[in-house]
N, C-alpha and C positions, 0 to 999 in steps of 0.2 A: 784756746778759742781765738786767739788775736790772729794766730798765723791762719786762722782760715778766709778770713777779707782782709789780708795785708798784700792781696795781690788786684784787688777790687776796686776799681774806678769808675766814679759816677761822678756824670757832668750834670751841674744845676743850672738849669737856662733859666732868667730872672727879668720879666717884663719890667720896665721900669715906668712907665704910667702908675701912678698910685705906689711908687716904690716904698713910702712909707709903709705899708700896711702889705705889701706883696714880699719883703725883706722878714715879713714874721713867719712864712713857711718854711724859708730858707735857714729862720734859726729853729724852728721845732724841727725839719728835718734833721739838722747837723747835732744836736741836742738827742736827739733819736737814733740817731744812724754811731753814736759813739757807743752806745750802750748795745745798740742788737748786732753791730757791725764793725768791730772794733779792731782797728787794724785800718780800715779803707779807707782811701783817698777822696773827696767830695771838692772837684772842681769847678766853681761858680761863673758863667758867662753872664754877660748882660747885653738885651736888646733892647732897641725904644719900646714896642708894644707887643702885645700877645700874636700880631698877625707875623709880626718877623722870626716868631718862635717853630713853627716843623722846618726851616729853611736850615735855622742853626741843629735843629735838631740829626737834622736826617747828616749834615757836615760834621757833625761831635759822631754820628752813628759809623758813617764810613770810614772815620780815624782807623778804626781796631782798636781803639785804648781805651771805651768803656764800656764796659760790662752792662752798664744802664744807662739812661737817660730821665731826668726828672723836669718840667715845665711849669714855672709858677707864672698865675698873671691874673689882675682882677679886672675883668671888660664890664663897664657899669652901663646900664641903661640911662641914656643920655637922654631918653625922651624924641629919638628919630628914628627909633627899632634899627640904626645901622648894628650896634651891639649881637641882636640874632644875627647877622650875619657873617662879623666877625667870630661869635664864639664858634659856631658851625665851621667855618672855614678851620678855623684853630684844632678843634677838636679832630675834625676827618681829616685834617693835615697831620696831625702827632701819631694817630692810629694806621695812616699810610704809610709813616716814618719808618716805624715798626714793623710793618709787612715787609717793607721794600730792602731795610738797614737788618732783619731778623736781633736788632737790640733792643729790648725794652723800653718802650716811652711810659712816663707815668706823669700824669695831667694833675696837677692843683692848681686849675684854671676856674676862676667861679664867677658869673655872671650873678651878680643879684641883681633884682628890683627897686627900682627907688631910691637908689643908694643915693645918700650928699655927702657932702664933705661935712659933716657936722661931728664934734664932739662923739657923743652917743654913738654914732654909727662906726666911726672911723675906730672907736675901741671892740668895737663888738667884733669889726670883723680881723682887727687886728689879731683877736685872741682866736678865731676861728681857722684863723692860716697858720699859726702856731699847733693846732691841734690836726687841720689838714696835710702839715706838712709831715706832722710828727708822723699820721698816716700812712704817709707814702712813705717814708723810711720802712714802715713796716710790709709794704704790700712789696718795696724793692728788694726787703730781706728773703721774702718768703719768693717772690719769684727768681730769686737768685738760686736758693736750696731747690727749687722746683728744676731749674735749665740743669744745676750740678746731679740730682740723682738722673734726668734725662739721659745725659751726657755719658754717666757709669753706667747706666742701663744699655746704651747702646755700645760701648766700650764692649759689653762679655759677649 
């Protein structure tokens, strides 16, 4: 099973605003991604924030060298609604990525409400990007098996 993602390269793009708590999807994925994907290479970038993320994205997409792309980043409501407009931007940016690069983007990008920097919050959601990231390891798995039977299917 190792030789079948031992040729599998996936770049993690990593907002660094809130790196604290944005660094815990990056380890549920790699925690995830060793066990359903084992063999694969998982190269980590870092940007300052979630809006400089489809830019790097769509540049990791037109390398050739990864099979996927992953976008972590947490845009909080700051109380000026700028946040709606970043995540929008963010989001229709990674999903344009992908149209344009035909490589997979996958968003653990989450906007909550109300968010502070308190205690209470900052563990909650830390443990929440650990479990969203672990996620996107698995949506990366399955769309990966998804492009390969594609690929055989068109092959015969």
């Amino acid at each position: 099973m190792t030789d079948t993602y031992k040729t599998t390269r996936i770049a993690f793009v990593k907002a660094r605003w809130h790196a604290d708590i944005v660094d815990r999807a990056h380890e549920g994925f790699m925690a995830a991604a060793a066990q359903l994907m084992p063999g694969a290479t998982v190269e980590a970038f870092e940007v300052p924030g979630a809006f400089e993320m489809p830019l790097l994205a769509k540049k990791l997409g037109l390398t050739g060298r990864y099979q996927a792309v992953v976008a972590a980043a947490l845009v909080v409501d700051g109380g000026i609604y700028r946040h709606d407009f970043v995540a929008g931007a963010v989001v229709t940016g990674l999903m344009q990525v992908q149209l344009e690069t035909q490589v997979p983007v996958f968003s653990v990008s989450l906007t909550p409400h109300n968010f502070q920097p308190v205690e209470a919050l900052t563990a909650f959601y830390s443990a929440h990007f650990v479990k969203k990231g672990e996620e996107a390891a698995h949506a990366v798995r399955q769309v990966l098996e998804l492009d390969a039977r594609l690929a055989a299917a068109s092959a015969t």
